[in-house]
N, C-alpha and C positions, 0 to 999 in steps of 0.2 A: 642491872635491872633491865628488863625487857618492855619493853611499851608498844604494845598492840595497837593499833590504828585501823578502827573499820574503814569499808569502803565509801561510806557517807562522807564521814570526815576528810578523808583522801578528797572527795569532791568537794567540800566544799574551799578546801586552802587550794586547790586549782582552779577554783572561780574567783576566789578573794584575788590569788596572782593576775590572773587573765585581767583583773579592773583595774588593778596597780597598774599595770605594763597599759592600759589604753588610756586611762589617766594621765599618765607620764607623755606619751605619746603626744598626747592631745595638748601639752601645756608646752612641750616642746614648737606643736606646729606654730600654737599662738604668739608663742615671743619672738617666732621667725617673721610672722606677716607684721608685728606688731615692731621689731624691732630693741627689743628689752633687751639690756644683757643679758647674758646668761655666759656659764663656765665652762669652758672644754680643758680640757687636762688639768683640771685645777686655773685654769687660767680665765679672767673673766673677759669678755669680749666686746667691747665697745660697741651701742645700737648707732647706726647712721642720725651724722647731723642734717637737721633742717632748719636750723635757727641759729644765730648769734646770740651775744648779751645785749640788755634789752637800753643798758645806758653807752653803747656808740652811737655816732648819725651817721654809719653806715649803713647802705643797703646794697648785698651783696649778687652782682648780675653773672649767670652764668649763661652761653652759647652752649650746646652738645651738638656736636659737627660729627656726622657719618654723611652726609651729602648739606645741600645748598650751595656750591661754590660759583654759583653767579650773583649769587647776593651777600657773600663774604665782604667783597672788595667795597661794599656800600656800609654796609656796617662796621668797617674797619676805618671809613671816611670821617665817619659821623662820632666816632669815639675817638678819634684823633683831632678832630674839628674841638673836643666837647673835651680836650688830656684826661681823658678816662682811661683805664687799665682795668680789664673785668676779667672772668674763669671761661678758659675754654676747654670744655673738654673734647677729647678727639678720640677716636675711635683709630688703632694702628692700621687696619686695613686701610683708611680713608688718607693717613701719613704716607703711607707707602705709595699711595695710587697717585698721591698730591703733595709732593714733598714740597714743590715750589710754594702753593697757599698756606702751606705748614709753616714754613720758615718765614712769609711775610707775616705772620701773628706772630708766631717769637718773635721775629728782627722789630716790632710794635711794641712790644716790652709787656704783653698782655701774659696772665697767667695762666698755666697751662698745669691739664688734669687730664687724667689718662679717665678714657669711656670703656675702657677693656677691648679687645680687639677686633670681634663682632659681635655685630649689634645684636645680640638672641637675648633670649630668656634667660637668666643667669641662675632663674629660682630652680629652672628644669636641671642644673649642671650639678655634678660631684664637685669636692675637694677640689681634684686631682684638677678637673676640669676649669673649675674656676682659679684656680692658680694658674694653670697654662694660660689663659686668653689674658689673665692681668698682666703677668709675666711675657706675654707674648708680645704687647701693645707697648711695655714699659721699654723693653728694648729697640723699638723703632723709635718709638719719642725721644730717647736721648740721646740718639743722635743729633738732633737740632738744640738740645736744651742743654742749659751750662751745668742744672742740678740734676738729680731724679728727682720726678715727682712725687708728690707724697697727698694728692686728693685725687678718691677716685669716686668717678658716680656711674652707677650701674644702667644701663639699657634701659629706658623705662621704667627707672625707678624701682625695677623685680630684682629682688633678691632672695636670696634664702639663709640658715646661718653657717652654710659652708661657703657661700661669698662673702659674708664677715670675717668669720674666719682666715680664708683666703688674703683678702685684702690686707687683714691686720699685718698678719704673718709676713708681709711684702713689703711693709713699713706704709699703707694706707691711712687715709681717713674715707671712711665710707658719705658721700654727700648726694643729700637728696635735697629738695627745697619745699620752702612755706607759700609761694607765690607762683602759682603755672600760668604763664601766657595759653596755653593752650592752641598756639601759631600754627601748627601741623594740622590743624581741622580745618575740614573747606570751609567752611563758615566764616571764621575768624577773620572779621574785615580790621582795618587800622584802629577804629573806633571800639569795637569790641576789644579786642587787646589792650588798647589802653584804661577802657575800664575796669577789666580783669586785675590789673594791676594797682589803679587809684584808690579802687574800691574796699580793696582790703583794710581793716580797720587795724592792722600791723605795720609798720616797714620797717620801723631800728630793728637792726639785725637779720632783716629776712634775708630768704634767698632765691632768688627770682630765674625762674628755668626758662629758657628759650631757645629758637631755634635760626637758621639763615634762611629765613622764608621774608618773600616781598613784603610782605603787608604786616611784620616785626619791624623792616626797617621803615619803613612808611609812619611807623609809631615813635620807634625810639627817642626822637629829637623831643617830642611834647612828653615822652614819659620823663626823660631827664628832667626837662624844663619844670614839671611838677613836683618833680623830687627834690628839687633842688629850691624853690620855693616855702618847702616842707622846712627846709634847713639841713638835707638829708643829703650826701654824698652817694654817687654810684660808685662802685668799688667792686671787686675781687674777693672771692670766698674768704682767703684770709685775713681780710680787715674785718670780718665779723667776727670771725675766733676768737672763743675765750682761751688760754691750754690749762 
């Protein structure tokens, strides 16, 4: 049997498709910025964590080092002062340039997370490309580290879900955080930062982002001291982790 098709109809199943295909599109972009899973090859892909379980008393502090290394050695003081052990993520370019300040955070017993290997946009990168800079970073860092890492948090917290992807693929966990110092603004005096922090009406399980800037360490001593009041431990990404 032959079935004729006018050219109305022709048009109209080429505009039904054209709203499928922007439809689709469009729900794709939104679970990238939003971070929802979603399935690539049958395979469903973990959104990046920013939180713990909510019955720890930890609260989880993370460093992301691509520069500061005149204010390293002070916050390295003050959490040695305070046997704290937190996440630093590092950036491979920044290993490479500074393998000596690398290796005094290892030989510190602190945990270490790969930041990918330059600090760019990661949301702008392919696959391909996002596999290269993880994968590029993962093999400088282990040369100082006893494991491979297995946390990584992206530039600026930009991703897209070919850096999901990516990362998973490489034995990642994608981490962002619940608590931003916000340390990198000119603004950001000792007093602001540590508001930034107290004021959250969260901390079991957050994850608190920061950076080696003056006026972080300036803060850290009384943020401890609050948190620790709270009943609250500072810790390392993976003392929030649920698996």
């Amino acid at each position: 049997m032959i079935v004729l098709i006018n050219k109305k109809t022709i048009q109209m199943i080429v505009a039904i498709a054209l709203i499928i295909i922007i439809i689709t599109a469009g729900i794709i972009v939104y679970n990238n910025k939003k971070g929802i899973s979603t399935v690539t090859n049958n395979k469903e892909i973990s959104k990046p964590i920013n939180m713990g379980g909510d019955d720890t008393n930890y609260i989880a502090f993370t460093c992301n080092v691509d520069w500061g290394n005149d204010v390293i050695p002070e916050i390295l003081n003050i959490l040695r002062e305070q046997d704290i052990k937190i996440t630093f993520f590092v950036t491979g370019r920044w290993v490479k340039e500074f393998p000596d300040i690398f290796k005094t955070i290892v030989d510190e017993g602190h945990e270490i997370g790969s930041h990918g290997y330059e600090h760019l946009n990661y949301s702008t990168l392919s696959l391909e490309e996002n596999r290269k800079q993880i994968k590029k970073a993962e093999e400088i860092i282990i040369k100082y580290v006893d494991i491979k890492p297995t946390l990584f948090a992206p530039p600026s917290g930009d991703y897209n879900q070919s850096t999901l992807v990516a990362a998973e693929e490489l034995g990642y966990k994608t981490i962002l955080w619940s608590i931003d110092t916000i340390d990198w603004h000119q603004g950001s005096t000792k007093e602001i930062i540590i508001e930034r922090v107290m004021n959250k009406p969260k901390h079991n399980g957050a994850i608190v982002l920061m950076h080696p800037m003056p006026e972080t360490a300036k803060a850290l001593p009384t943020i401890i001291e609050k948190l620790n009041e709270k009943n609250l431990k500072v810790g390392r990404v993976t003392d929030i982790l649920i698996d």
